[in-house]
N, C-alpha and C positions, 0 to 999 in steps of 0.2 A: 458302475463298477461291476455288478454283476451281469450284467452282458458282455463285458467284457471280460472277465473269468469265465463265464460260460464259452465264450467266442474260441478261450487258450484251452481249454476241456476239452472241445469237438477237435481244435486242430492236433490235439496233440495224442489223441485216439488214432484219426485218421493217420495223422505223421507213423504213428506204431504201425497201423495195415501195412502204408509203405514199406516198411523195414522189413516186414513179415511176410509182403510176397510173395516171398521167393520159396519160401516153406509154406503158403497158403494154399490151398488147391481151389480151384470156380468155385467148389462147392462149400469151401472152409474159409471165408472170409474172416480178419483177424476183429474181435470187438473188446473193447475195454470192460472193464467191471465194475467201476463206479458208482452201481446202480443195484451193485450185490444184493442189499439187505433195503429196498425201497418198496415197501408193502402196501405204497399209494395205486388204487385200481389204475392200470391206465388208461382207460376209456375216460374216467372224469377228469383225468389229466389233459390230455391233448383234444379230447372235445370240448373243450370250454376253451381254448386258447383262439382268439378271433384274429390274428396276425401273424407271420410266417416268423420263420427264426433269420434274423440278419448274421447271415452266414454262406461261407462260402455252398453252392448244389453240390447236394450227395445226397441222393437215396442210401437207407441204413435200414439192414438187415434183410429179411426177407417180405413177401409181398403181403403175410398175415400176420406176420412179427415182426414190425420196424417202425420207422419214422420219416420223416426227411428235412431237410436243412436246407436253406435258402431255396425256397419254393416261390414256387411264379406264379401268378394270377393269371388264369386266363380272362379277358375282356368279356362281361355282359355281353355282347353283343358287337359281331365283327362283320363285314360284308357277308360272307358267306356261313356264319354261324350265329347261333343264338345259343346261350346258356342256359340251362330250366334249373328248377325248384332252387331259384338264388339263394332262398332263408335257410338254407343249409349251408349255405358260405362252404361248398366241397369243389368247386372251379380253380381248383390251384393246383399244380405238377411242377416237377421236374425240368427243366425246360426242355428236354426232348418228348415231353408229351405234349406240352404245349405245341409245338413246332408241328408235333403227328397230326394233329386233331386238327388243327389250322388248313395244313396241306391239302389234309383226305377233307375237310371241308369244302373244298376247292374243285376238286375232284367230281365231289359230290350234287355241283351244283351246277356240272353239266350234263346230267341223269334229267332226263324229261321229266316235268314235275316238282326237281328237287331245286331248290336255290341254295342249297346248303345241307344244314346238319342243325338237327335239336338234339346237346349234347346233357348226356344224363352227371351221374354220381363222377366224381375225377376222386380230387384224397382234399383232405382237412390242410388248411395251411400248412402245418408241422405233420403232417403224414396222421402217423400214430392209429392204436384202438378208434372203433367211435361208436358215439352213445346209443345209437341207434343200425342197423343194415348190415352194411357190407363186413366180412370173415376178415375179406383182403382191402385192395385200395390204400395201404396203410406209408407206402413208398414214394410217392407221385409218380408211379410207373402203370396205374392201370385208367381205364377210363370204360363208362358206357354212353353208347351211342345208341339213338334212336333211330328204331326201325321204322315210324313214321315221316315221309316224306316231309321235308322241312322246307313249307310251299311260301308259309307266312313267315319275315324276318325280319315285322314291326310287333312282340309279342309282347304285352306291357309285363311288368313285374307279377301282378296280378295274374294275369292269362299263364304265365309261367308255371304260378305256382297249381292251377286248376286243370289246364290240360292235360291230356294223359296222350302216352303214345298207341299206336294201334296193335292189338295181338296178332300175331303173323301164325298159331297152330292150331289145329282140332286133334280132338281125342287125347288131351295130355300132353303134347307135344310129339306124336308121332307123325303129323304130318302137318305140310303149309295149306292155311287156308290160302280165300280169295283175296288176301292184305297182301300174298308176299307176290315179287315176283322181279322179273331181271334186274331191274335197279337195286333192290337189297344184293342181288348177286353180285351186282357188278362192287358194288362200296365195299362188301366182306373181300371181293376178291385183290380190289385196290389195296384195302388194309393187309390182307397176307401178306403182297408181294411185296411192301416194304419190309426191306430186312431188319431192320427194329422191331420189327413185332417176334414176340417170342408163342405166342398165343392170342387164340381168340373163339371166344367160350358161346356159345347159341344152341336151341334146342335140338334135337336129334332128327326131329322131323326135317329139320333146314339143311343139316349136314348132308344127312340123303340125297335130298331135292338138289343140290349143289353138285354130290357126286353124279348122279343122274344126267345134268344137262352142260357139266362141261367139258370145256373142246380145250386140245392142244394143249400146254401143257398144265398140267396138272395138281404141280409140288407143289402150290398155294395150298394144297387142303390142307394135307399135311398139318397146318398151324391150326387150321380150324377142329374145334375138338366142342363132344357134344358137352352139354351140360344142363342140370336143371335149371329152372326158372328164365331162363333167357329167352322168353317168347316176346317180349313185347321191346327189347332191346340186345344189341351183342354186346359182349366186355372185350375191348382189346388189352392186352397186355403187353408192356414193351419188357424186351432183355434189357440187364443191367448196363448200365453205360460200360461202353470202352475205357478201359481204364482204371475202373472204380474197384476199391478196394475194402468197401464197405458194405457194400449190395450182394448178398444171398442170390445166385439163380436159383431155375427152377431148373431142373433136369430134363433134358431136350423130350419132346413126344418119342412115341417110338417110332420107327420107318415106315413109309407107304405114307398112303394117302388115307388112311383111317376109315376109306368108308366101308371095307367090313365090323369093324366097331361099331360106327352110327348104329348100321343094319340092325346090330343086335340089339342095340340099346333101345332101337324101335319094337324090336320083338318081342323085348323084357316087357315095351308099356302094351300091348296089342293084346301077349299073352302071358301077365304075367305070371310065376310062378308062384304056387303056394307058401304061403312064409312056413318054419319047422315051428313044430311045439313047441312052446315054451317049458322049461324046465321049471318046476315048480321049485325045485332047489336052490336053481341060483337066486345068486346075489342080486339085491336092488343095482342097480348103472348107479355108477357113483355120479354126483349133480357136477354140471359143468363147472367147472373153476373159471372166476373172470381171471385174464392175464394184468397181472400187476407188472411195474414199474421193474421191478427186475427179470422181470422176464423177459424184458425188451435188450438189446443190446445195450452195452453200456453208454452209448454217445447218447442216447436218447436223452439221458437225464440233462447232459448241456444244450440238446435241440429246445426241450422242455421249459428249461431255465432262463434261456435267451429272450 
């Protein structure tokens, strides 16, 4: 009975987006409120749920504030992929990320070396907060992929959870070591040029090395955009499905091909600027607030519940 109130909860949010299209803009997705006054953290909410919500797919909300709804498992272990640190049970998407990471798996495993893809963090069954890592991944719209060539694709459960992938920068991330080289190029630039991808997040130093050595055309970069910590893996991120009325985008990059940006981002780490004084006046930074249960769009609470 309660999954199945939950089940008429999710449909009948979404049923309202539909209505509301038409008055919705990309950026104004319509979400119920059900969830107004729920002061339950969400991270212990949807991190402890070990099974997806039996429900119609819909990524909900945006990619650091949402959930998702009838999420797909990706396979442990597929001809041309292997899944890693499985005791996090985070191998579940959308089914267009699924479908992505399979493909570019495919791809990937006709790179000299590569047999595949050792694929990182995806989202938690039901999307949602989680107790530990990632900001975002919260949609089943995002994924990381490992910059470690994926040579071996008998990895026991065990080996999974021990290996680590290879750091592909020196000096912070302003430039590629000896790890990285045309095959990472090639897989980033497979993944641009699918049009589902809305972004795809790697260190500055790779962005550079990218603009630097390619030919012809070029708008793949475009989607590649620098970012911290991304030395030892990229995060693809896909655009909201066609269609969906429940999925928050993100606001397209700006134009060009970004690599005067990288540029700079490598000059801020080479040279970077002095931080200003600190004002002995101000205020303490107020401490982070966890996002609760209402902060989430309102379907959450029946993805939650299901």
């Amino acid at each position: 009975m309660v999954r199945i109130a939950a089940l008429i909860a999710l449909l009948t949010g979404l049923s309202a987006c539909q209505q509301d299209a038409k008055v919705a803009t990309a950026t104004q997705p319509a979400f119920s409120t059900q969830n107004t006054n729920d002061t339950r953290i969400a991270k212990q909410v949807f991190g402890n749920i070990p099974t997806p919500a039996v429900m119609p797919s819909a990524p909900v909300g945006f990619y650091s504030k949402g959930c998702q709804a009838g999420a797909t498992q990706l396979p442990e272990t597929g001809p041309t992929w292997q899944a890693m640190r499985l005791s996090r049970n985070r191998n579940w998407g959308q089914p267009e990320l699924i479908d992505f990471v399979q493909n570019l798996s495919r791809f990937a495993a006709t790179q000299p070396g590569w047999n595949g893809l050792y694929l990182g963090d995806m989202s938690q069954p039901r999307g949602g907060p989680m107790l530990t890592g990632h900001a975002s991944h919260q949609t089943g719209l995002d994924a990381d992929i490992w910059l470690k060539p994926a040579s071996n694709l008998s990895l026991s459960r065990t080996e999974r959870e021990n290996i680590s992938s290879d750091r592909m920068d020196r000096n912070d991330g302003a430039y590629v070591n000896g790890n990285w080289g045309p095959t990472q190029e090639a897989i980033i630039r497979a993944a641009a040029s699918d049009p589902r991808v809305d972004r795809i997040f790697i260190f500055a130093g790779a962005k550079v090395a990218m603009c630097a050595s390619a030919t012809g055309d070029r708008s793949w970069l475009n989607k590649v955009r620098p970012w911290y910590g991304h030395n030892y893996h990229f995060h693809v991120r896909l655009k909201c499905p066609a269609g969906s009325t429940s999925c928050a985008p993100q606001d397209p990059p700006p134009p060009g091909d970004g690599c005067a940006d990288a540029r700079e981002w490598v000059d801020n780490i080479v040279n970077p600027k002095p931080a200003p004084p600190r004002d002995p006046n101000a205020p303490a930074p107020a401490p982070k607030r966890e996002l609760t249960m209402a902060s989430l769009p309102g379907q959450c609470a029946a993805v939650a519940a299901n």
